[in-house]
ChimeraX commands (.cxc) that place a marker at each C-alpha (Angstrom):
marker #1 position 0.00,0.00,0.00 radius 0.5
marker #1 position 3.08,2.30,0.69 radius 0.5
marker #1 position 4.74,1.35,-2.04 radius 0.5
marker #1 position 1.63,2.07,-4.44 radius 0.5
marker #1 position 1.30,5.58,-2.99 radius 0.5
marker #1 position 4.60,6.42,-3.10 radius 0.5
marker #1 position 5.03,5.39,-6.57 radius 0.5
marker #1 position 1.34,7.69,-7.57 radius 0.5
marker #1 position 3.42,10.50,-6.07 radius 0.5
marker #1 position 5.95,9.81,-8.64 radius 0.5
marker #1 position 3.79,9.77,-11.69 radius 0.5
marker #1 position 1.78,13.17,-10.26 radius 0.5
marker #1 position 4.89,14.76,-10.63 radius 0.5
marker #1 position 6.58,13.76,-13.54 radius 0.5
marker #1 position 4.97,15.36,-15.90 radius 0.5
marker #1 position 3.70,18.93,-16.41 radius 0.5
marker #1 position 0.31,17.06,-18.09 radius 0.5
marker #1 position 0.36,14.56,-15.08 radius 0.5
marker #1 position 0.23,17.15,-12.54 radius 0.5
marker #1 position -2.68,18.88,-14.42 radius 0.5
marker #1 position -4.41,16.06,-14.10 radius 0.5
marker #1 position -4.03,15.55,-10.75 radius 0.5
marker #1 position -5.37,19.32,-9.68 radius 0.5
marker #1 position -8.22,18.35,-11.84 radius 0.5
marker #1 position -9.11,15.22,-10.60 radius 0.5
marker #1 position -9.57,15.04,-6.63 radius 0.5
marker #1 position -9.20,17.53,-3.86 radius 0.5
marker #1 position -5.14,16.93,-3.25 radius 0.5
marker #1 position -3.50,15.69,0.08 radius 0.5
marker #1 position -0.91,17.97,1.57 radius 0.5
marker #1 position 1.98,15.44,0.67 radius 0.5
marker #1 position 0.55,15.59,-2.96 radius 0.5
marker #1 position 0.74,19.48,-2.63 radius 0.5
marker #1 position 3.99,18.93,-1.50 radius 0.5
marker #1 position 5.03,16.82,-4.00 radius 0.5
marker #1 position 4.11,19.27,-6.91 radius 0.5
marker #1 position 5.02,22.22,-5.88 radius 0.5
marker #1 position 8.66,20.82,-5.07 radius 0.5
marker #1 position 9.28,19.55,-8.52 radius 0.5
marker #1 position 7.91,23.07,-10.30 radius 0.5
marker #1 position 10.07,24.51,-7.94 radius 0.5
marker #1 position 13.12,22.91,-8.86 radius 0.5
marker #1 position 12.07,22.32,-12.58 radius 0.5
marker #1 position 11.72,26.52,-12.69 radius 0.5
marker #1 position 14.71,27.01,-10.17 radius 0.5
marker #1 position 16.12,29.46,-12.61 radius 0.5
marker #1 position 13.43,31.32,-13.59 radius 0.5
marker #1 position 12.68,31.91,-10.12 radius 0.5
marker #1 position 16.56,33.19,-9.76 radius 0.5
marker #1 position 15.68,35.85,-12.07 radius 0.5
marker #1 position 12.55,36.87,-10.91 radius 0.5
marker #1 position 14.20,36.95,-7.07 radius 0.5
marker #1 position 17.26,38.90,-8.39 radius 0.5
marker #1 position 15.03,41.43,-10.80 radius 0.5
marker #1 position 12.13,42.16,-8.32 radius 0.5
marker #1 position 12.84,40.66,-4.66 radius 0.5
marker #1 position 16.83,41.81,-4.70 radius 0.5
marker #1 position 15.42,45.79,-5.18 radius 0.5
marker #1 position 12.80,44.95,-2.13 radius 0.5
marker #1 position 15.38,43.30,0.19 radius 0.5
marker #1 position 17.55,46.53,-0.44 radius 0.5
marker #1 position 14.30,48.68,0.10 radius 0.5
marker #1 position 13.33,46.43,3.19 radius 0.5
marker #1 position 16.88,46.35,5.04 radius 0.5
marker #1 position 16.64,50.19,4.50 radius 0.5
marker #1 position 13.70,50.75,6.20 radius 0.5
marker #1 position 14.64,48.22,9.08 radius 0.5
marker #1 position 17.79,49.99,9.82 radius 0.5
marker #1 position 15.93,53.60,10.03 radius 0.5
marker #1 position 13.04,51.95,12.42 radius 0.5
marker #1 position 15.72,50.47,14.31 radius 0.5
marker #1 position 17.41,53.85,14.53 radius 0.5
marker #1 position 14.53,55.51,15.60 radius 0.5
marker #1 position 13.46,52.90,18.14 radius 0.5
marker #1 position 16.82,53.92,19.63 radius 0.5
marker #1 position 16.12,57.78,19.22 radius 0.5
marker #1 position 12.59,56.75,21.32 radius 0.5
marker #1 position 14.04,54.73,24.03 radius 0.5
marker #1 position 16.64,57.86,24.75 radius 0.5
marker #1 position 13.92,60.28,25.18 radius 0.5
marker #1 position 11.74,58.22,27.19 radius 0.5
marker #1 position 14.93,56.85,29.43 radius 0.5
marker #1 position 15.99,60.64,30.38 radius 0.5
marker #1 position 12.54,62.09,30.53 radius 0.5
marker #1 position 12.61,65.23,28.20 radius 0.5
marker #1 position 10.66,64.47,25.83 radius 0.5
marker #1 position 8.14,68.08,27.29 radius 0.5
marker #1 position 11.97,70.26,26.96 radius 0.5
marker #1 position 12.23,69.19,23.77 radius 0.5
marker #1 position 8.55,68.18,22.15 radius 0.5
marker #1 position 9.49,69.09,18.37 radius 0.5
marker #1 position 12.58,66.96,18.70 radius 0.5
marker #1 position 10.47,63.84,19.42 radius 0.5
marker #1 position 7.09,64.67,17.50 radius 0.5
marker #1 position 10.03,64.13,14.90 radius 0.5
marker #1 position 11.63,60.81,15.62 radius 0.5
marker #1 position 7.83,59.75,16.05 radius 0.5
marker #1 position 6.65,61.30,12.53 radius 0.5
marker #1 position 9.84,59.50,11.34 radius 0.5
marker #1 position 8.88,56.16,12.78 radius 0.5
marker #1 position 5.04,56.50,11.71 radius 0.5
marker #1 position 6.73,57.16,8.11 radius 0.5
marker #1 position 8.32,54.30,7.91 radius 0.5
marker #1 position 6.11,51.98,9.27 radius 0.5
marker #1 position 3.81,52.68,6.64 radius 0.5
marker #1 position 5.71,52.55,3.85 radius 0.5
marker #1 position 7.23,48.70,5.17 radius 0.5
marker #1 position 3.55,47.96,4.97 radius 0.5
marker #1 position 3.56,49.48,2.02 radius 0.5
marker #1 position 5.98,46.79,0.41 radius 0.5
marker #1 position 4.59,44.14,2.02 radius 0.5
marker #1 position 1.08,45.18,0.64 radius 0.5
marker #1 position 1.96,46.46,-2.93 radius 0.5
marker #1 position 5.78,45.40,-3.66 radius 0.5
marker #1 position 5.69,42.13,-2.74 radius 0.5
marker #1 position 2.57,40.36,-4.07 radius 0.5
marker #1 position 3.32,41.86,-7.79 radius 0.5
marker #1 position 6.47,38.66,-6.80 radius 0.5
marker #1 position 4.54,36.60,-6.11 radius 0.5
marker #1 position 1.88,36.85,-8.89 radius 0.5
marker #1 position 4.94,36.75,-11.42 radius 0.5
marker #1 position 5.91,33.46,-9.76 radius 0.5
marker #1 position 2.31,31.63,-9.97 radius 0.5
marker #1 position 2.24,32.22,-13.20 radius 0.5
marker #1 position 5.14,30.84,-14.37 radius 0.5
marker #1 position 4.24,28.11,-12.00 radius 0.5
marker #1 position 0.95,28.24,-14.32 radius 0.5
marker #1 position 2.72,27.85,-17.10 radius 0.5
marker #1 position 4.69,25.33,-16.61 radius 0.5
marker #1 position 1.95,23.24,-15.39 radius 0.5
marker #1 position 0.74,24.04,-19.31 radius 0.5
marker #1 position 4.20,22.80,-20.32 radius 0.5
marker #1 position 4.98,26.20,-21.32 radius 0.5
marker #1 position 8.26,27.51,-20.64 radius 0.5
marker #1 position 6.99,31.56,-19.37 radius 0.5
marker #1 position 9.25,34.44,-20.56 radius 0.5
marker #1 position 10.29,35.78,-16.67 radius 0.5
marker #1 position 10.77,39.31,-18.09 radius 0.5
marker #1 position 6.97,38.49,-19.43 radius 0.5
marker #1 position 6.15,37.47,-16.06 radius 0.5
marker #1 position 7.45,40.09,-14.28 radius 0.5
marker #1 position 5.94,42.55,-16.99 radius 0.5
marker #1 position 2.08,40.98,-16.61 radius 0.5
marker #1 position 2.71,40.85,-13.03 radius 0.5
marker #1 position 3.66,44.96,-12.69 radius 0.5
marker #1 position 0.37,45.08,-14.75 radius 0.5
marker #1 position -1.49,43.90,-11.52 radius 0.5
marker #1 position -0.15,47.05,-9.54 radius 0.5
marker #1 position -3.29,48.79,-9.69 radius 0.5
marker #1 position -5.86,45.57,-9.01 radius 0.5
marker #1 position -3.74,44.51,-5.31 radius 0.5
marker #1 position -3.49,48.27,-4.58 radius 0.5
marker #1 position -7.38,48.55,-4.91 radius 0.5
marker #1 position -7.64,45.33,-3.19 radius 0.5
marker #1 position -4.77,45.18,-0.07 radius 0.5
marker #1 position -5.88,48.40,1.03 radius 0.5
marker #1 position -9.25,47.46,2.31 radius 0.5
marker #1 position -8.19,44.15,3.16 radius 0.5
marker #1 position -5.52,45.39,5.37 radius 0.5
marker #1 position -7.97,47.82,6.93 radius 0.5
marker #1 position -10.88,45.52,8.09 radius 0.5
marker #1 position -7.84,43.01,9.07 radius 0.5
marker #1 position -6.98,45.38,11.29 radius 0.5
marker #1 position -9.73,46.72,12.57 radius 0.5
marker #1 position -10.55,43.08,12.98 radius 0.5
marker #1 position -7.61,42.63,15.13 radius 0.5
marker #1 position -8.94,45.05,17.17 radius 0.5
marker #1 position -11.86,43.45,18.49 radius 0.5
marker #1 position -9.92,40.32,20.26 radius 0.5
marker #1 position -8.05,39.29,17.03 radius 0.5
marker #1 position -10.01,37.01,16.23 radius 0.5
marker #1 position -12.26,38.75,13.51 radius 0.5
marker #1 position -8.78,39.53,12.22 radius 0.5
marker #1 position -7.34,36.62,11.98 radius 0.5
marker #1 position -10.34,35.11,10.39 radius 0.5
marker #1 position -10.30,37.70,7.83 radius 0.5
marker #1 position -6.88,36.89,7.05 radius 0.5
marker #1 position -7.34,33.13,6.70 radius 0.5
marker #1 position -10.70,33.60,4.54 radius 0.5
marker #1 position -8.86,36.24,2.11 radius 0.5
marker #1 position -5.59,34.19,2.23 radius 0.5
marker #1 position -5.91,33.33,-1.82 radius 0.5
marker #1 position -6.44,37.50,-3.09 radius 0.5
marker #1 position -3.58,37.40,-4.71 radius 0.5
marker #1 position -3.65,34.08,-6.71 radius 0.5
marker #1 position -7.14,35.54,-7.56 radius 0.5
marker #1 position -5.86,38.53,-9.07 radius 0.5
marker #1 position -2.87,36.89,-10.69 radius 0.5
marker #1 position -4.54,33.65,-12.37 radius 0.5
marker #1 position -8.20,35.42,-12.55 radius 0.5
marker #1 position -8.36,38.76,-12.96 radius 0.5
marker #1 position -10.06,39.56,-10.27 radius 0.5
marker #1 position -9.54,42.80,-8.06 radius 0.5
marker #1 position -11.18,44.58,-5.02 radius 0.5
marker #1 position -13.60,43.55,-3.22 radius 0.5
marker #1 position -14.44,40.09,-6.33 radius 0.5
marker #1 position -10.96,39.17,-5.47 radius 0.5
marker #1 position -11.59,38.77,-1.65 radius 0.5
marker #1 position -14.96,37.12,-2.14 radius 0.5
marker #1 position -13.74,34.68,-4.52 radius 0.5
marker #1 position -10.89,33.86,-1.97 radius 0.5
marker #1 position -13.28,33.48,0.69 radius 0.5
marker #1 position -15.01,30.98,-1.80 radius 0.5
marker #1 position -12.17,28.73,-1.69 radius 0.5
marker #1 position -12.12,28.35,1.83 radius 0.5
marker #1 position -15.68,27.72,2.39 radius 0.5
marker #1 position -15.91,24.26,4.62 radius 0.5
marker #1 position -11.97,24.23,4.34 radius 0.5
marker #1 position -11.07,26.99,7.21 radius 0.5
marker #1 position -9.37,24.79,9.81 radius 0.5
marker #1 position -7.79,22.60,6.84 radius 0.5
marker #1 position -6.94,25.47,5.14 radius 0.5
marker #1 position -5.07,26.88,8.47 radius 0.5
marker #1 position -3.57,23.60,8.69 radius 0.5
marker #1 position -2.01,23.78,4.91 radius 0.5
marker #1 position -0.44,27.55,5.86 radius 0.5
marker #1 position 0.95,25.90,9.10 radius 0.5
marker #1 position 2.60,23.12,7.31 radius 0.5
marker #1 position 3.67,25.42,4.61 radius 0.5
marker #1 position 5.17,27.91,6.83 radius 0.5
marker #1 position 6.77,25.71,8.69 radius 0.5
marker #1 position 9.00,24.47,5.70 radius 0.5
marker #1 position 9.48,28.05,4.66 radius 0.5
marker #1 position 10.92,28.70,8.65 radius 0.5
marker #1 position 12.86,25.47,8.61 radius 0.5
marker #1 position 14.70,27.34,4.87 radius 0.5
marker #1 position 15.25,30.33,6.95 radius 0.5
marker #1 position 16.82,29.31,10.12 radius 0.5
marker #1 position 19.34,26.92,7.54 radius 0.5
marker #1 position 19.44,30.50,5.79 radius 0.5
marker #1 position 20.01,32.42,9.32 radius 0.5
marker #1 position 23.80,30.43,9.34 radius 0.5
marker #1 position 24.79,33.53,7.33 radius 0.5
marker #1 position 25.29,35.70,10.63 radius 0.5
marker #1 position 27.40,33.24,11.79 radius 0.5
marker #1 position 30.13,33.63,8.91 radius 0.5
marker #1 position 29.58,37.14,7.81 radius 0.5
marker #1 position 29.59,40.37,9.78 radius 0.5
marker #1 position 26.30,42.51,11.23 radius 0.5
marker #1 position 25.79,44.86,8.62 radius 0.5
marker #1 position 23.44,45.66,6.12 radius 0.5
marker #1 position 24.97,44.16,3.65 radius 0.5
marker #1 position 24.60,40.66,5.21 radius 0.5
marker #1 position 20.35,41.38,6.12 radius 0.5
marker #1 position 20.16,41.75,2.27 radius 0.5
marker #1 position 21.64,38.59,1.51 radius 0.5
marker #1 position 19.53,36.85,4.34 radius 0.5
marker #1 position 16.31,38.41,3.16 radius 0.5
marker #1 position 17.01,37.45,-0.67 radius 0.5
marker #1 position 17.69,33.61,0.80 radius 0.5
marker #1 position 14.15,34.07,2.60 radius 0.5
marker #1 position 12.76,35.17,-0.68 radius 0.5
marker #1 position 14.33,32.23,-2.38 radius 0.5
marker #1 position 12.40,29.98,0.04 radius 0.5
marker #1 position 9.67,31.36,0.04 radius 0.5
marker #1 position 8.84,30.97,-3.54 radius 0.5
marker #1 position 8.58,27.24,-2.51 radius 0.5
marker #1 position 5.42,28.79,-0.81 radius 0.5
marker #1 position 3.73,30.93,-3.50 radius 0.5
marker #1 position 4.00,27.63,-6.08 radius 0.5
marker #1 position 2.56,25.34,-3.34 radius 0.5
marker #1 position 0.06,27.94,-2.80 radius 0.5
marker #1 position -0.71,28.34,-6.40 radius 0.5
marker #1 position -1.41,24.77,-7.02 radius 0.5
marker #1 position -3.64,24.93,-3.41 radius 0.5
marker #1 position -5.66,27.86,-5.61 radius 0.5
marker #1 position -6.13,25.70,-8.35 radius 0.5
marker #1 position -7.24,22.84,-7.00 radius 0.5
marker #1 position -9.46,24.66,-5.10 radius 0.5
marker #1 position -10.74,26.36,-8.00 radius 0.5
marker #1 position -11.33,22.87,-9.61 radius 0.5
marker #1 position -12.90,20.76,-6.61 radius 0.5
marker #1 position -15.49,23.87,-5.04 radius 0.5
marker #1 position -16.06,26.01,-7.50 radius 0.5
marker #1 position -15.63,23.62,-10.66 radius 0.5
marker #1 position -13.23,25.60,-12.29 radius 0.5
marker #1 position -11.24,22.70,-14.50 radius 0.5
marker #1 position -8.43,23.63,-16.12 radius 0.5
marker #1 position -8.15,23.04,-19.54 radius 0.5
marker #1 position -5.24,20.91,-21.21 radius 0.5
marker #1 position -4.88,23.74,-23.90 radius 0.5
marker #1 position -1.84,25.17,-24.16 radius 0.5
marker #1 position -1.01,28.32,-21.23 radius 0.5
marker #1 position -0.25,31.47,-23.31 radius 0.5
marker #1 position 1.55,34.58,-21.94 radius 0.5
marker #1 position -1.08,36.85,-21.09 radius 0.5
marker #1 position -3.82,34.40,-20.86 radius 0.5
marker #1 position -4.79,35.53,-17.50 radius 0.5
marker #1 position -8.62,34.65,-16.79 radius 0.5
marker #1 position -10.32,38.14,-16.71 radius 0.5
marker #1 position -13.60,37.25,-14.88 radius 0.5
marker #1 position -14.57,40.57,-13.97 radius 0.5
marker #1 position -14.32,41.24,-17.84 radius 0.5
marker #1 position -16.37,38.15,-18.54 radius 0.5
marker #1 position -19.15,39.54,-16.17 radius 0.5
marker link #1:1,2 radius 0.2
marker link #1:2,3 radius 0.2
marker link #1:3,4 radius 0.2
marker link #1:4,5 radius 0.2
marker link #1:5,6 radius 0.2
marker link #1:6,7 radius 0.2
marker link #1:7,8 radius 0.2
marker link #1:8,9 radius 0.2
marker link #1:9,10 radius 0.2
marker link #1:10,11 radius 0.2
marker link #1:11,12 radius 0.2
marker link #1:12,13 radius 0.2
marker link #1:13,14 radius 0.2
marker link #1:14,15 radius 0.2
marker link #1:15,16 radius 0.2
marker link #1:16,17 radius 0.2
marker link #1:17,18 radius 0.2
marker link #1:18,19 radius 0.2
marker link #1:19,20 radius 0.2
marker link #1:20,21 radius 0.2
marker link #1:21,22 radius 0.2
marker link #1:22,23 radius 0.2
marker link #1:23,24 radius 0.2
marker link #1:24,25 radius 0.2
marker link #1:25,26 radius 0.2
marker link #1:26,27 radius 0.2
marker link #1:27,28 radius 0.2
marker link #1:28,29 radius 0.2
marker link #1:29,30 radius 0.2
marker link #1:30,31 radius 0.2
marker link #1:31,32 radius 0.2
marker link #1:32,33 radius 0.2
marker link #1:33,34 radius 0.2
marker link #1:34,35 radius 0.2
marker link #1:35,36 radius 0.2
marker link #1:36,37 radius 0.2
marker link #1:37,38 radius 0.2
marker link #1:38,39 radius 0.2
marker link #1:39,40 radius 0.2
marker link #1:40,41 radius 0.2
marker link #1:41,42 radius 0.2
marker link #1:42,43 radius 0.2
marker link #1:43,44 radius 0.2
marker link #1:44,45 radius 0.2
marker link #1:45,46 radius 0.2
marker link #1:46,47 radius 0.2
marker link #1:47,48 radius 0.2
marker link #1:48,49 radius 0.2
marker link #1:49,50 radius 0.2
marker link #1:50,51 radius 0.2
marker link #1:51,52 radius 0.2
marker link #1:52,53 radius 0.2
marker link #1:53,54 radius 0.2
marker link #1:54,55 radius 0.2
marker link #1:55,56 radius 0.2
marker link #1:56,57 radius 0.2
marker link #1:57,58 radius 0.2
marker link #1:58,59 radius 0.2
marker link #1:59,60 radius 0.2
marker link #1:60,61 radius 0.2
marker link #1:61,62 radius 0.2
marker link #1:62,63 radius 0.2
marker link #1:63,64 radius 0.2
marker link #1:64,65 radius 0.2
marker link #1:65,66 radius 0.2
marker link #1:66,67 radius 0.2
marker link #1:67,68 radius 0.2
marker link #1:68,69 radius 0.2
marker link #1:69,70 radius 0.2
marker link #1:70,71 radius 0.2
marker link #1:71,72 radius 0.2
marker link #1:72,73 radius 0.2
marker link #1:73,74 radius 0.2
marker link #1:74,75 radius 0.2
marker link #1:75,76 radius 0.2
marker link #1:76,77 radius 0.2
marker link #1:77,78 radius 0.2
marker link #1:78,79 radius 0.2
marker link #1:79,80 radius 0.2
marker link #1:80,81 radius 0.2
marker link #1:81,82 radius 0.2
marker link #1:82,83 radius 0.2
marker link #1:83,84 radius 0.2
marker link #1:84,85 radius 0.2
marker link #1:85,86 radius 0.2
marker link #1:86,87 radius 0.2
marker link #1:87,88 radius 0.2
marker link #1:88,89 radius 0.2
marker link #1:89,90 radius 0.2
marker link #1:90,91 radius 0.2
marker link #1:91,92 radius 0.2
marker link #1:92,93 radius 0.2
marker link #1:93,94 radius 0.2
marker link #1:94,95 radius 0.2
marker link #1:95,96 radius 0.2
marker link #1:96,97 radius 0.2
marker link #1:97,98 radius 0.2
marker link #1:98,99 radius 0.2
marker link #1:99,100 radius 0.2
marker link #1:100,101 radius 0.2
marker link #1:101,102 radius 0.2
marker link #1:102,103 radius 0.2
marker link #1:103,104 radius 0.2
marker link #1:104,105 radius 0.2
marker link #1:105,106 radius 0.2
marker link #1:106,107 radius 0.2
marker link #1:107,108 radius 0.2
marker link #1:108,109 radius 0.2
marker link #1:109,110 radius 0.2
marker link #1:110,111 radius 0.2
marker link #1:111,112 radius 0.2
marker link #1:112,113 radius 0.2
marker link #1:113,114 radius 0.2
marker link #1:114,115 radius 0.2
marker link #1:115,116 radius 0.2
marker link #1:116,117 radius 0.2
marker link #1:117,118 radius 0.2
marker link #1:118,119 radius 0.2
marker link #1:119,120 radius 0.2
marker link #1:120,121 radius 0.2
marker link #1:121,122 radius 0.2
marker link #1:122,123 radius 0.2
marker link #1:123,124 radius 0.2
marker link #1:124,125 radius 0.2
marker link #1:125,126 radius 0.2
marker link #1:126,127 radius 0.2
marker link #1:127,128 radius 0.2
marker link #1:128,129 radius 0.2
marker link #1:129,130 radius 0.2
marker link #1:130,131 radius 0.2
marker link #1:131,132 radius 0.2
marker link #1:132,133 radius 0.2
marker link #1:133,134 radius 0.2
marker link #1:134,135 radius 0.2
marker link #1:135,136 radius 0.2
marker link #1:136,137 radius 0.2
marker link #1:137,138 radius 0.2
marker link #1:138,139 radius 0.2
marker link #1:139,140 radius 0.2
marker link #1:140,141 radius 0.2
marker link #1:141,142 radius 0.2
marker link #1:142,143 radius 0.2
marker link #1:143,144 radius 0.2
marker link #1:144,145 radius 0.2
marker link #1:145,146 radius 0.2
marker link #1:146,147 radius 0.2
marker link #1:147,148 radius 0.2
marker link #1:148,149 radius 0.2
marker link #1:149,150 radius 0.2
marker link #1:150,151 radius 0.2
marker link #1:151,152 radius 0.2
marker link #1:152,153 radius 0.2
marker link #1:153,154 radius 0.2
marker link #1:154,155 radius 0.2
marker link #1:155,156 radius 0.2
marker link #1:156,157 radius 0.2
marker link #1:157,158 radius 0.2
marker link #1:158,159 radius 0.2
marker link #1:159,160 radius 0.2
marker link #1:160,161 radius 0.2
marker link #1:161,162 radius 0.2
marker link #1:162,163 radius 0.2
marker link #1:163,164 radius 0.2
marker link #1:164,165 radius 0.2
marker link #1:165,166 radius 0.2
marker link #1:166,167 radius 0.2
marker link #1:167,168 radius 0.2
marker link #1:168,169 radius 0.2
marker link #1:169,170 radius 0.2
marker link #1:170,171 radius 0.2
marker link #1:171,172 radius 0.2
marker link #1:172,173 radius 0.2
marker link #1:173,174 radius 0.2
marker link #1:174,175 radius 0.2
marker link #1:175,176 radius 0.2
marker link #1:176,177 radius 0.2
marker link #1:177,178 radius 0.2
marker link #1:178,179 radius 0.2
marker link #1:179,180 radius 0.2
marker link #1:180,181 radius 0.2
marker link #1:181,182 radius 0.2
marker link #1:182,183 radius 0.2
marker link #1:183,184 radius 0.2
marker link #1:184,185 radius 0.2
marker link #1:185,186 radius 0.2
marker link #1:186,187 radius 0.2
marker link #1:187,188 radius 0.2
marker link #1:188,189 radius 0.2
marker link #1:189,190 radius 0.2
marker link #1:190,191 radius 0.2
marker link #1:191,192 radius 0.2
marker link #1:192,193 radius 0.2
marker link #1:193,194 radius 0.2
marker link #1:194,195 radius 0.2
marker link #1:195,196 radius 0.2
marker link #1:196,197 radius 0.2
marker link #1:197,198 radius 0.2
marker link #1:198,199 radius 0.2
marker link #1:199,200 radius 0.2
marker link #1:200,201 radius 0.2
marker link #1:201,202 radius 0.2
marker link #1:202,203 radius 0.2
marker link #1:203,204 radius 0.2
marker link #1:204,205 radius 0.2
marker link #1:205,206 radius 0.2
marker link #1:206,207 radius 0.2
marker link #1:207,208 radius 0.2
marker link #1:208,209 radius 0.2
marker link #1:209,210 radius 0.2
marker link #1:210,211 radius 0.2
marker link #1:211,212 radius 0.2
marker link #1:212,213 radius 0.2
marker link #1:213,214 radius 0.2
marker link #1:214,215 radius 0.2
marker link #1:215,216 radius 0.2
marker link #1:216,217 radius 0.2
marker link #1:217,218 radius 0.2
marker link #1:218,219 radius 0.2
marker link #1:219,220 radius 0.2
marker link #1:220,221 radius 0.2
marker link #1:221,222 radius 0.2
marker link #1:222,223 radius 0.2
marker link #1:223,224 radius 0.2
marker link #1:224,225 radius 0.2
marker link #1:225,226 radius 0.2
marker link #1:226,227 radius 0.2
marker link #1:227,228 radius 0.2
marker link #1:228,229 radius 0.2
marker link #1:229,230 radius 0.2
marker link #1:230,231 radius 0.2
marker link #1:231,232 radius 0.2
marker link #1:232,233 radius 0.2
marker link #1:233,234 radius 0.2
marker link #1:234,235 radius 0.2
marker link #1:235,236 radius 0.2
marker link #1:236,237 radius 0.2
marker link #1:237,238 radius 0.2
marker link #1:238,239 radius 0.2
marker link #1:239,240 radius 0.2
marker link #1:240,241 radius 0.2
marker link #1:241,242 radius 0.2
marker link #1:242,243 radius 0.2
marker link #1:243,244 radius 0.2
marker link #1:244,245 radius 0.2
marker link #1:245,246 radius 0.2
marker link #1:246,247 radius 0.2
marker link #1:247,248 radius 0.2
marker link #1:248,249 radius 0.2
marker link #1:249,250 radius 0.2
marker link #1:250,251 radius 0.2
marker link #1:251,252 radius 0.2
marker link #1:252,253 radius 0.2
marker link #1:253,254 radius 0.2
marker link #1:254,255 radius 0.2
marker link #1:255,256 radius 0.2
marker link #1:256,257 radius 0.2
marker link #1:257,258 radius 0.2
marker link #1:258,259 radius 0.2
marker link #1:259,260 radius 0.2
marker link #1:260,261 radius 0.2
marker link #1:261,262 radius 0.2
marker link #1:262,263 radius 0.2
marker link #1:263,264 radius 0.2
marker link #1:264,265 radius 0.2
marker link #1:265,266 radius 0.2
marker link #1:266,267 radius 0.2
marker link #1:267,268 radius 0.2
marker link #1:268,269 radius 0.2
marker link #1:269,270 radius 0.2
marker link #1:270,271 radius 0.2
marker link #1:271,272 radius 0.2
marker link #1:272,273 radius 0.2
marker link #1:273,274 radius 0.2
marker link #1:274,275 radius 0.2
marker link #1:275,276 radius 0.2
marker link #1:276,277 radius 0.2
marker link #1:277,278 radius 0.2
marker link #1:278,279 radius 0.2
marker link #1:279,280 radius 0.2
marker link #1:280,281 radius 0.2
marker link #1:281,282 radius 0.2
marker link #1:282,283 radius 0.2
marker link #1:283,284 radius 0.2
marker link #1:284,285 radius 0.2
marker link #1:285,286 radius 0.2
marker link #1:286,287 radius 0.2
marker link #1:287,288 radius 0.2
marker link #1:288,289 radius 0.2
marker link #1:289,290 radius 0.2
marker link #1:290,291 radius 0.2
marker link #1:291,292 radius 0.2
marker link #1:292,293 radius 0.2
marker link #1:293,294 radius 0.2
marker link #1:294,295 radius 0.2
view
């Protein structure tokens, strides 16, 4: 019986047809999620390389940049608080604060806007090659910066009812987050945006919550696992910003393991609640589904 399942993990992912046909044909296991999304991800290794040195590089830069400033004004904070003159010199502080605010919001700002245009580049190349389509990554990139607009429109109010969801106990938030967990493979592989692209994510986890927490556990948890491995690099380079770069490119690296096993989590979704099979015709660049066009 072992043997036999082992050797069906195999065949799902040998082939970019055989995997297609797996998606399509029963809700997947998480070793079967697994399974996939480990061969794309070593089958595209080196289109992911590009699209982590042309997009995530820039926002690892952007990101240890902002880290070092909050970190300098947490310092700046923790001085005026410790010698208590923050009332002889108000301005001085409002400052540091305004500074810290700043910054703040514009790290949420990448993690909102910067980041998922990455990640819709890599699902669909992942798409692609699940079409047996090799994906121009410049192409990618380019359809993905196309999206700019559509998670703008659509992380904004999802980050503000997450939060004021948080608010009340957390736990309205941290539903909200788990319902609207797929947004961004809806905009990338559907077209949708706003408020369409929440809803339909919150169709994929309808009578899947608690296994759907338990796939971004399991998920995460490999991701970590990556990034402590990754974390060595303090050991054998210095503590400068130089080295937080090259961690947080590694992390990137990793977690593009994630956004393929969460693509092919999408679109089996897609296929076993909503019905949504996907065709054996051949991917083509630019292909995205447009639904809200289609309505």
């Amino acid at each position: 019986m072992g043997m036999r399942y082992t050797n069906s993990i195999v065949f799902i992912i040998r082939k970019g047809e055989s995997m297609l046909e797996a998606i399509n044909k029963k809700e997947l296991k998480v070793i079967e999620i697994l399974s996939i999304a480990m061969h794309l991800f070593t089958k595209n290794l080196k289109s992911i390389m590009v699209v982590v040195a042309m997009f995530f590089f820039p926002i690892s830069i952007l990101n240890a940049l902002i880290m070092e400033k909050l970190s300098n004004s947490l310092v700046l904070i923790k001085n005026f608080m410790d010698t208590g003159v923050i009332t002889e010199n108000l301005p001085g502080y409002t400052a540091v604060m305004l500074n810290f605010i700043e910054n703040n919001l514009l790290q949420m700002a990448v993690l909102l806007f910067l980041e998922p245009i990455g990640v819709i580049a890599i699902a669909k190349i992942t798409k692609s090659h699940l079409y047996s389509e090799q994906m121009n990554v410049k192409e990618a990139i380019g359809e993905a910066i196309n999206c700019l607009w559509s998670v703008i429109i659509t992380g904004i109010p999802g980050m503000i009812l997450i939060f004021l969801g948080c608010l009340l106990f957390f736990i309205p938030g941290i539903y909200l987050g788990i319902i609207w967990t797929f947004y961004v493979y809806a905009i990338a592989l559907r077209g949708k945006k706003g408020w369409k692209a929440l809803e339909y994510s919150k169709k994929l986890t309808k009578g899947k919550f608690w296994k759907t927490i338990g796939l971004l556990i399991v998920i995460s948890f490999i991701a970590a696992g990556w990034n402590w491995v990754f974390s060595g690099v303090y050991l054998f380079l210095p503590q400068q910003i130089g080295t937080d770069i090259l961690y947080t490119v590694l992390t990137y690296i990793s977690g593009s393991f994630s956004y393929i096993a969460m693509t092919v989590l999408f679109m089996n979704r897609e296929t076993f609640l909503l019905g949504e099979t996907y065709g054996s015709v051949a991917y083509v660049s630019g292909s995205t589904v447009n639904e809200d066009e289609k309505e």
